[in-house]
Legacy VTK file of the C-alpha trace (Angstrom):
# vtk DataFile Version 3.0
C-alpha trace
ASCII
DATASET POLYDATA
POINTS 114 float
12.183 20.059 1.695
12.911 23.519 1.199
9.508 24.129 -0.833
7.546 22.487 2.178
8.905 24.861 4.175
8.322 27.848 2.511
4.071 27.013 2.258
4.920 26.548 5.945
6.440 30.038 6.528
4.466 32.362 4.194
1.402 30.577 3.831
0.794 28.945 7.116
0.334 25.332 6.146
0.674 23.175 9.467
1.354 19.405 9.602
1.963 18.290 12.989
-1.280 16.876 13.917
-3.097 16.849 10.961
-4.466 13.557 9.083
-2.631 12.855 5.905
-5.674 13.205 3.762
-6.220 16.778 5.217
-2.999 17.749 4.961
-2.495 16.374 1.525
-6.125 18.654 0.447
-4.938 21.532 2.277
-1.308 21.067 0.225
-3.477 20.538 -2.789
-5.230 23.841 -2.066
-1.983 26.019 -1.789
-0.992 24.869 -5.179
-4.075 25.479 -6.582
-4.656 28.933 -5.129
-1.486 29.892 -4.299
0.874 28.961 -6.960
-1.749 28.652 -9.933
-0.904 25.094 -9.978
-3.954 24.111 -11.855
-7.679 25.112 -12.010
-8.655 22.574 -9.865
-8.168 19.728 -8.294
-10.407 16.277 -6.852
-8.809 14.247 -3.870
-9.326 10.005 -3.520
-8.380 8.375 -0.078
-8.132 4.886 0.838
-6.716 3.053 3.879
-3.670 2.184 1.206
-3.196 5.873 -0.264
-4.207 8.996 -1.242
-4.582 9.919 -5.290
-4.858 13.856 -6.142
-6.327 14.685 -9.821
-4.739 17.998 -11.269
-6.854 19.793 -13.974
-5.466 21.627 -16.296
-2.341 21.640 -14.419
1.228 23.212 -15.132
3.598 21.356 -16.839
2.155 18.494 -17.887
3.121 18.706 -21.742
7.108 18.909 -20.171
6.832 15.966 -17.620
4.748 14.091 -20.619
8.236 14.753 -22.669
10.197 13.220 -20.016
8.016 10.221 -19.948
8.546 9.957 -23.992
12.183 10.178 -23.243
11.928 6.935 -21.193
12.412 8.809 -17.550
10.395 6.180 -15.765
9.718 8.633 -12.557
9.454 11.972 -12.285
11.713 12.286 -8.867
11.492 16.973 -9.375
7.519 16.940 -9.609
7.110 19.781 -6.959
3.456 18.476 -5.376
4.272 15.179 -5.183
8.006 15.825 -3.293
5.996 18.488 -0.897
3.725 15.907 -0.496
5.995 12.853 0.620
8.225 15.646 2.799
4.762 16.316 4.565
3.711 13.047 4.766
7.369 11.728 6.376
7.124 14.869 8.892
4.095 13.017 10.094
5.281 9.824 10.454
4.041 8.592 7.113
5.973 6.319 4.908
5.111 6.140 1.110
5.775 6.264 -2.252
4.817 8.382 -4.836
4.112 8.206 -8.801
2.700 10.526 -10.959
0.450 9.790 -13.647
0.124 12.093 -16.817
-3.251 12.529 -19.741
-1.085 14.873 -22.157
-3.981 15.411 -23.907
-6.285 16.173 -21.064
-3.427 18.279 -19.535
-4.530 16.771 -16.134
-1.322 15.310 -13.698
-2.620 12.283 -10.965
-0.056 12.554 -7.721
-1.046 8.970 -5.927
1.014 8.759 -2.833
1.131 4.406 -1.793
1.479 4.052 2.224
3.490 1.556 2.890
LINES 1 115
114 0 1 2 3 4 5 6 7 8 9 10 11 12 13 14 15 16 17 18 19 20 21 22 23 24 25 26 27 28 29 30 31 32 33 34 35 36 37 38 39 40 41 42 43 44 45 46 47 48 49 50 51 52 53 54 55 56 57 58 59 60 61 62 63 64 65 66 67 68 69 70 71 72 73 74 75 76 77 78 79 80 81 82 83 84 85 86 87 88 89 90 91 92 93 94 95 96 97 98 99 100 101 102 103 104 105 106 107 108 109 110 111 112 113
């Protein structure tokens, strides 16, 4: 994932040994303060997967379009590939969705281990 491995070579994000959940925050973080991804952001973990709320996050009025236009998963949202590229470099297998409130402007990455 060449986006995964840019955060890893100019902003110093390391995955090999890290938990998923505190990878996935400190992935979270980047976006937030890095790439003004959104203005902030609240993390859920489970045994079964992790969820990531996005407030007030970027794009979510376009991948809301796509949704109305019957594309059924958003396969280019950028967290949520960085996020299953990091996860997989760990060992990790899961799935991702993406969950949009258009009118909230708030994105929900849930990554599903299975």
């Amino acid at each position: 994932n060449t986006l995964l491995t840019l955060i890893e070579k100019q902003l110093g994000l390391e995955i090999a040994g890290e938990k998923p959940v505190d990878m996935i925050t400190e992935l979270s973080r980047i976006f937030i303060d890095e790439f003004g991804y959104a203005t902030e952001s609240s993390i859920n973990a489970s045994d079964k997967s992790i969820s990531i709320l996005f407030k007030n996050a970027v794009g979510t009025k376009e991948f809301s379009a796509l949704k109305e236009h019957n594309v059924a998963k958003l396969f280019s949202h950028p967290f949520m590939c960085a996020g299953l590229a990091a996860l997989s470099r760990l060992g990790v297998k899961a799935r991702g969705d993406v969950a949009l409130d258009k009118a909230a402007g708030s994105q929900t990455v849930t990554f599903e281990f299975v």
